[in-house]
C-alpha positions as CSV (number, residue, x, y, z in Angstrom):
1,X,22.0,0.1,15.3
2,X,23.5,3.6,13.9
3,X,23.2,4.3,10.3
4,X,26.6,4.1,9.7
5,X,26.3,0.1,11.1
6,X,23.1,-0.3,9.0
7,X,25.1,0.5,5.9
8,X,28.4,-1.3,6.6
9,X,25.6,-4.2,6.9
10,X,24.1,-3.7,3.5
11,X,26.6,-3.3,2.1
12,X,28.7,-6.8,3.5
13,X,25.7,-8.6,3.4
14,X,22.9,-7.2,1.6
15,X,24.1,-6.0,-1.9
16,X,26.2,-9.6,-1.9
17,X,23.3,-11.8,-0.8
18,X,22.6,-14.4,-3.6
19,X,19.0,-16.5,-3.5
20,X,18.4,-18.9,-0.7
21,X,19.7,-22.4,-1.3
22,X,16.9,-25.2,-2.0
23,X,16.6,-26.2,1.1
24,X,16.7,-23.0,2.9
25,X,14.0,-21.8,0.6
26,X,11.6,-25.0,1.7
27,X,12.6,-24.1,5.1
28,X,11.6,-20.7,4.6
29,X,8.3,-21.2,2.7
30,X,7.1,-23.5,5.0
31,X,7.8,-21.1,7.9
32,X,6.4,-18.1,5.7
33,X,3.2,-19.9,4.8
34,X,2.6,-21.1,9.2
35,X,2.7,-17.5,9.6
36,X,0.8,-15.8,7.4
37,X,-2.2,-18.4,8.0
38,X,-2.2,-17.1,11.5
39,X,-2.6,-13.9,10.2
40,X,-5.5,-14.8,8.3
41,X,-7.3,-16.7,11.0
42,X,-7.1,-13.8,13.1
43,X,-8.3,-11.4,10.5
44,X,-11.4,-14.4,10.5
45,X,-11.8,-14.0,14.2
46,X,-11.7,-10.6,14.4
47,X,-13.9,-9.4,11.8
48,X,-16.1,-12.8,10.0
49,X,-15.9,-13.9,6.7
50,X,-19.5,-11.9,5.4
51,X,-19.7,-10.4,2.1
52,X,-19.7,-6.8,3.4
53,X,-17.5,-5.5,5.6
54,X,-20.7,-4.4,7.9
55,X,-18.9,-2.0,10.6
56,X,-17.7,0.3,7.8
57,X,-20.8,0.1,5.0
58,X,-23.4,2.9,4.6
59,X,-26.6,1.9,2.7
60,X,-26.4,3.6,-0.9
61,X,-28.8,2.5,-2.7
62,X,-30.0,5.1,-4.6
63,X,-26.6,5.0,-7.0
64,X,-26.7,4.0,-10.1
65,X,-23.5,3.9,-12.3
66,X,-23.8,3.4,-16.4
67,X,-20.8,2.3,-18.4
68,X,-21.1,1.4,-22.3
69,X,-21.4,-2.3,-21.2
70,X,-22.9,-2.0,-18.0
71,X,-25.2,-1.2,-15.2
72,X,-23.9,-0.6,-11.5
73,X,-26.6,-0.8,-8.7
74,X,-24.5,0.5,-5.3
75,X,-25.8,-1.7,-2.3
76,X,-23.2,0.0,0.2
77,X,-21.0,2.8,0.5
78,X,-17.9,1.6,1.4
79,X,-15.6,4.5,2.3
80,X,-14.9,7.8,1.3
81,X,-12.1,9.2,0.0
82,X,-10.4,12.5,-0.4
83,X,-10.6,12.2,-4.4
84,X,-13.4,8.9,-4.7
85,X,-15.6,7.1,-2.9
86,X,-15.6,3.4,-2.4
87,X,-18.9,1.5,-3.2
88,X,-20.4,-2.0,-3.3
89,X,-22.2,-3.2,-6.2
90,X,-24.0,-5.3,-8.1
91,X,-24.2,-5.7,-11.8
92,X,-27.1,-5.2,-13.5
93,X,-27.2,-8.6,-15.4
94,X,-25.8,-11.3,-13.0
95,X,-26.2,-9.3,-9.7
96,X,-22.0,-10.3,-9.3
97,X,-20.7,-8.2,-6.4
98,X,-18.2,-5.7,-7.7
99,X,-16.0,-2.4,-6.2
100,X,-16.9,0.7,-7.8
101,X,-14.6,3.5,-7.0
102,X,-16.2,6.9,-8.0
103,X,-14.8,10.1,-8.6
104,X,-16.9,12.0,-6.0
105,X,-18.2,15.9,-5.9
106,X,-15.5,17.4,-4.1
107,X,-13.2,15.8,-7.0
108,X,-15.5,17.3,-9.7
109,X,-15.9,20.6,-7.9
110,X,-12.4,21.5,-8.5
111,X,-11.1,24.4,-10.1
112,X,-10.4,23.3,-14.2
113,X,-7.1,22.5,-14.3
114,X,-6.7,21.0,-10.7
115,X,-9.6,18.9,-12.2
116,X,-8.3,17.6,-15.2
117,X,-5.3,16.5,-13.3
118,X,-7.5,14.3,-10.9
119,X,-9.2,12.9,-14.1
120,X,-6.3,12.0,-15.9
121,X,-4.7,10.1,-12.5
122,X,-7.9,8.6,-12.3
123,X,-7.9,7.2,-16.2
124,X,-4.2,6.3,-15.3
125,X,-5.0,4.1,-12.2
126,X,-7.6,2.5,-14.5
127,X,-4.9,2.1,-17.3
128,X,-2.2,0.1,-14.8
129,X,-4.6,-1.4,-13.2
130,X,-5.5,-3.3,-16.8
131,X,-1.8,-5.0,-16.6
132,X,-0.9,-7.8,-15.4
133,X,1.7,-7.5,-13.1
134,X,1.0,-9.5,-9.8
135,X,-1.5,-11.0,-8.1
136,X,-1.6,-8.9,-5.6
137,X,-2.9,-5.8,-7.7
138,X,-6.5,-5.5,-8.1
139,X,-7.2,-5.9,-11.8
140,X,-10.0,-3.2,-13.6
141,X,-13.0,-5.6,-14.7
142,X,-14.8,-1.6,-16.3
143,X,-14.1,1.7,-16.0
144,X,-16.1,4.7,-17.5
145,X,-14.8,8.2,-18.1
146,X,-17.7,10.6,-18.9
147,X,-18.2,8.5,-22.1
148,X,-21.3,8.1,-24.6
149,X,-21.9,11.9,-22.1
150,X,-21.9,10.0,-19.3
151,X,-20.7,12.1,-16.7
152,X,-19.7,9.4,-13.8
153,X,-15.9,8.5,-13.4
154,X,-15.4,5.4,-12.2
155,X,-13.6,2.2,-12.8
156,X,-14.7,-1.3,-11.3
157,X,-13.2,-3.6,-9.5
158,X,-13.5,-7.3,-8.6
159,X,-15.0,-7.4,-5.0
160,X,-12.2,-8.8,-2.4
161,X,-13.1,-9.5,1.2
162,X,-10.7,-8.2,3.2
163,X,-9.2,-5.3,6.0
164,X,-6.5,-3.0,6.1
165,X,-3.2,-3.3,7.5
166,X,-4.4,-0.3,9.4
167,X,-7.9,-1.4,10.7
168,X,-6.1,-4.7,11.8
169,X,-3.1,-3.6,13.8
170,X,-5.2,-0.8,15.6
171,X,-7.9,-3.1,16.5
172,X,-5.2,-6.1,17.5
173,X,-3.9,-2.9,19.8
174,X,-7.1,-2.3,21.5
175,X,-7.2,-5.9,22.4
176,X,-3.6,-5.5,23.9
177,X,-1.6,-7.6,20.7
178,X,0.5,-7.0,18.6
179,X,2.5,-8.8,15.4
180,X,5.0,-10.9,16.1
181,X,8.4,-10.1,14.3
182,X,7.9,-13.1,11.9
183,X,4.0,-12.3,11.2
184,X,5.4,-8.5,10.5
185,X,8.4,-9.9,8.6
186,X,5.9,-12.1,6.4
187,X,3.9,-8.7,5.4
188,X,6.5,-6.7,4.1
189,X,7.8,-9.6,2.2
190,X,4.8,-10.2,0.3
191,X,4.4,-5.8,0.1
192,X,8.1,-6.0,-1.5
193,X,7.4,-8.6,-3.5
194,X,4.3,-6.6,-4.9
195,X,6.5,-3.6,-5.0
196,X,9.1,-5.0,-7.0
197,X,7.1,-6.2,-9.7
198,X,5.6,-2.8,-10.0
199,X,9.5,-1.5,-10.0
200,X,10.3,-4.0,-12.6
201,X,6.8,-3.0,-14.8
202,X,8.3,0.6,-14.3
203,X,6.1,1.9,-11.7
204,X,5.7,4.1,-8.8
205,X,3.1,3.6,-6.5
206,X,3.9,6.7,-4.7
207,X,1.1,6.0,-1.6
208,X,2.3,3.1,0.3
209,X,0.4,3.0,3.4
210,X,-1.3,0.7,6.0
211,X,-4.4,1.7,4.7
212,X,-3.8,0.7,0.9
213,X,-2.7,-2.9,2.5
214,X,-5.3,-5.4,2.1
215,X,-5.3,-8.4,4.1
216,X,-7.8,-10.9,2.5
217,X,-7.9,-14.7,3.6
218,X,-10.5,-15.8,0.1
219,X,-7.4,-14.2,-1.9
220,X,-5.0,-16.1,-3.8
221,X,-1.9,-13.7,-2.8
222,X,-3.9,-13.3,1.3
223,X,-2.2,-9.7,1.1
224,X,-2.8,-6.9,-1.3
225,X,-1.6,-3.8,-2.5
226,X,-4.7,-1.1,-3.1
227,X,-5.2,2.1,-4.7
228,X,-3.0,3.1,-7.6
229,X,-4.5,6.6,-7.7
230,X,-1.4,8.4,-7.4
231,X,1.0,6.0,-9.1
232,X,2.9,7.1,-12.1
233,X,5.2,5.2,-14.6
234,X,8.5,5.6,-13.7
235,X,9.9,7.5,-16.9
236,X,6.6,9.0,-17.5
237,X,6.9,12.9,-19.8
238,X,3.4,14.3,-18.7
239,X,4.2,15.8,-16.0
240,X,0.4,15.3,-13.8
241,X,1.9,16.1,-10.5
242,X,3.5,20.2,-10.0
243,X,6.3,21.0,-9.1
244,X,7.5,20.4,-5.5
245,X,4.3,19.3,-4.8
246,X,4.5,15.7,-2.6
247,X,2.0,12.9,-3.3
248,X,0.6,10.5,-0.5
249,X,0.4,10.9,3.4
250,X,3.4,13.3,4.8
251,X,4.0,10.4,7.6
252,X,5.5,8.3,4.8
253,X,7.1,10.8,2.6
254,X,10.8,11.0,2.6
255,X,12.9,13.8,3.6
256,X,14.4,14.1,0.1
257,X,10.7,15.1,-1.1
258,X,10.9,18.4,0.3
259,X,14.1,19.4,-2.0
260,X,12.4,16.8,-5.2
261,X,8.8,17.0,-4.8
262,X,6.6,13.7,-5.7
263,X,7.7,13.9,-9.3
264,X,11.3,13.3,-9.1
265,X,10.5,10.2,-6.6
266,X,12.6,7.2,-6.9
267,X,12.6,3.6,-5.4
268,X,14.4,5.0,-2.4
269,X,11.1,7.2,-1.4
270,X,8.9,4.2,-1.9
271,X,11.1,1.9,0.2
272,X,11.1,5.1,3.2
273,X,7.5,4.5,2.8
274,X,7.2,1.2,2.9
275,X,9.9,1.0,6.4
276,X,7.5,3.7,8.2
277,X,4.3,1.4,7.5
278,X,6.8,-1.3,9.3
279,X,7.3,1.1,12.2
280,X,3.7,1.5,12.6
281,X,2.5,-2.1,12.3
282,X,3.8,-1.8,16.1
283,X,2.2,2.1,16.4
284,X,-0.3,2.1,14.8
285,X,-1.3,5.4,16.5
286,X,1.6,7.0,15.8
287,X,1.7,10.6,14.1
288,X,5.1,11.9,12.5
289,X,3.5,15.2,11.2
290,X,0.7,16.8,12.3
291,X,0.5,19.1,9.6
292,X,2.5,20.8,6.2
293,X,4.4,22.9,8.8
294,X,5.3,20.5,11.2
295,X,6.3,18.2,8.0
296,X,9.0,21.3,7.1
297,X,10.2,21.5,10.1
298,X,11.2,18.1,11.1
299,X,11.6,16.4,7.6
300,X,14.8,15.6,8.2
301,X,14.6,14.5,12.4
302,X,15.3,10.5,12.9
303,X,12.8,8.3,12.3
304,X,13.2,5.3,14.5
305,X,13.7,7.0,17.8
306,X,14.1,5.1,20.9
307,X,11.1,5.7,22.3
308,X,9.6,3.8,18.9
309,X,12.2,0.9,19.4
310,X,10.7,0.5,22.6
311,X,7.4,-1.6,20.9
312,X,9.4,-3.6,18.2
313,X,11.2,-6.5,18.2
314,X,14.7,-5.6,18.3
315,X,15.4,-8.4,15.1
316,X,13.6,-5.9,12.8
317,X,16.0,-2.9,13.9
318,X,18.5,-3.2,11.3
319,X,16.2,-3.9,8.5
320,X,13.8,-0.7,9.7
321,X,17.7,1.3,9.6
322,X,18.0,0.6,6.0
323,X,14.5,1.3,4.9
324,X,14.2,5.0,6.6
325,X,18.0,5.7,5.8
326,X,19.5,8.9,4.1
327,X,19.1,7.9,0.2
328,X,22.9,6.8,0.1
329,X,22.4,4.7,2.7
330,X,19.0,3.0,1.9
331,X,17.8,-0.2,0.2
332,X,18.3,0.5,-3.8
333,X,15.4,-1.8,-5.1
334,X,12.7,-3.7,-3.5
335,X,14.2,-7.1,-4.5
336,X,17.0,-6.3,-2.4
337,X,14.3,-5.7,0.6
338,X,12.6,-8.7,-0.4
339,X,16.0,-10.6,-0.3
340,X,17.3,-9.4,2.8
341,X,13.9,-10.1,4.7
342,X,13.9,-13.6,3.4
343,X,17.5,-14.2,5.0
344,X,16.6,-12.5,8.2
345,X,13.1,-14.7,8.1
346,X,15.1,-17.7,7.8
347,X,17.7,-16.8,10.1
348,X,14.6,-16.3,12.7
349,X,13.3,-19.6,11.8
350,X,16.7,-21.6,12.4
């Protein structure tokens, strides 16, 4: 489908789309709900249901992280990060497994002011994360920020068992499987729905990738949405990021970035994101950019190409159009993704 068709479709069907009726809803629950439990009992098979995600954990127990309520003993190192490092923990009271994400050395190393900006996204992310706004955001159970002359950052988290969106398709692709268009479908419904409640609590998540998607069977919500480390409130004054300066992986940044920067972001660059983590639920090896120069380049070169099409279910075509769209032509809010995917899923089902 050409762009042009893409929009003429949004814009007969998609800006006009009302809620599904009753019984379409049932229908698509139900179908919704058979899917995404096969998700989850592959995610069993592939990878167990122990408390530590083994084939990624480092011992690291010599950590110790003080809050003004509590003790952190690290058990595991987790994963490391360009800004923090991931660990697992136990509390020093009840020995309750937490997350403790860690500002790390390279972070703290920085020159001042490049510092100080890290610090105060950090002390944001631990500020949203605080809110209520769905269940699939992680809530902050502690957080300390160099208090009492404490000099760890770090905020806690509750401990989910889990894998990435990433870690899953890749290893579903060394196996020689892939997601089905409903099982794909079923993800970025439950994404958009997290997205649109962050859109309606005025927020910009601003790194939506396959690696910040959590799939987690013991979970009430099964999918999650990680790492608000870059996020920013959508009329927010203080400026944290510089000018022209774009946020998150260049694979999911959209060409408008290059003119805006990260700053200036709207809904439109989250939903580009959130179409090329569709794309590469079917390449999950797939590199747009292999650098900053390549990025400049080729910003503005298409996005679904036909050699792309090639491993996705041709259903999903249109929808992918209107996510990684020129801005005009592109999906103006999450709900209207969300909506628009729960027609097509229907549509699918009947």
């Amino acid at each position: 489908m050409q762009i042009g068709e893409a929009r003429q479709l949004r814009d007969v069907k998609q800006l006009r789309l009302g809620p599904l009726s009753n019984l379409q809803r049932n229908i698509f629950l139900t179908g919704a709900a058979k899917h995404l439990s096969v998700i989850m009992k592959k995610v069993f098979a592939l990878y167990g249901t122990g408390d530590v995600p083994a084939y990624r954990s480092v011992p690291a127990s010599e950590e110790v992280f003080h809050s003004s309520q509590q003790t952190y003993y690290a058990q595991y190192l987790l994963d490391i990060g360009g800004m923090a490092d991931i660990f697992l923990a136990k509390t020093g009271f009840s020995s309750q497994l937490v997350v403790v994400k860690k500002l790390n050395e390279k972070s703290m190393q920085k020159p001042v002011i490049e510092k100080l900006e890290i610090i105060e996204r950090f002390k944001r992310e631990a500020f949203l994360s605080t809110r209520d706004i769905h269940p699939g955001l992680l809530q902050t159970i502690d957080c300390s920020f160099g208090d009492n002359y404490l000099e760890d950052y770090f905020i806690v988290f509750p401990l989910v068992i889990g894998v990435s969106l990433s870690d899953f398709v890749k290893e579903m692709a060394k196996r020689q499987e892939r997601l089905t268009a409903y099982q794909a479908l079923v993800i970025v419904l439950y994404v958009s729905s997290i997205l649109a409640a962050l859109e309606t609590a005025g927020v910009l998540h601003r790194d939506i990738k396959p690696d910040n998607i959590m799939l987690a069977p013991g979970h009430r919500n099964k999918i999650i949405l990680m790492d608000l480390g870059l996020s920013r409130e959508i009329k927010e004054d203080l400026r944290i990021t510089r000018p022209g300066v774009i946020c998150g992986h260049l694979d999911y940044a959209a060409s408008e970035l290059i003119k805006e920067g990260s700053f200036n972001a709207d809904i439109r660059s989250e939903v580009f994101a959130l179409g090329v983590t569709l794309i590469k639920m079917f390449h999950p090896g797939l590199v747009r950019f292999k650098d900053a120069h390549e990025f400049l380049r080729k910003h503005d070169s298409a996005v679904l190409t036909d050699d792309l099409k090639a491993g996705i279910p041709s259903v999903l075509f249109p929808l992918i159009e209107m996510m990684v769209a020129p801005p005009k032509d592109r999906f103006l809010s999450f709900n209207q993704v969300n909506v628009y995917c729960q027609h097509l899923f229907y549509s699918l089902l009947t």
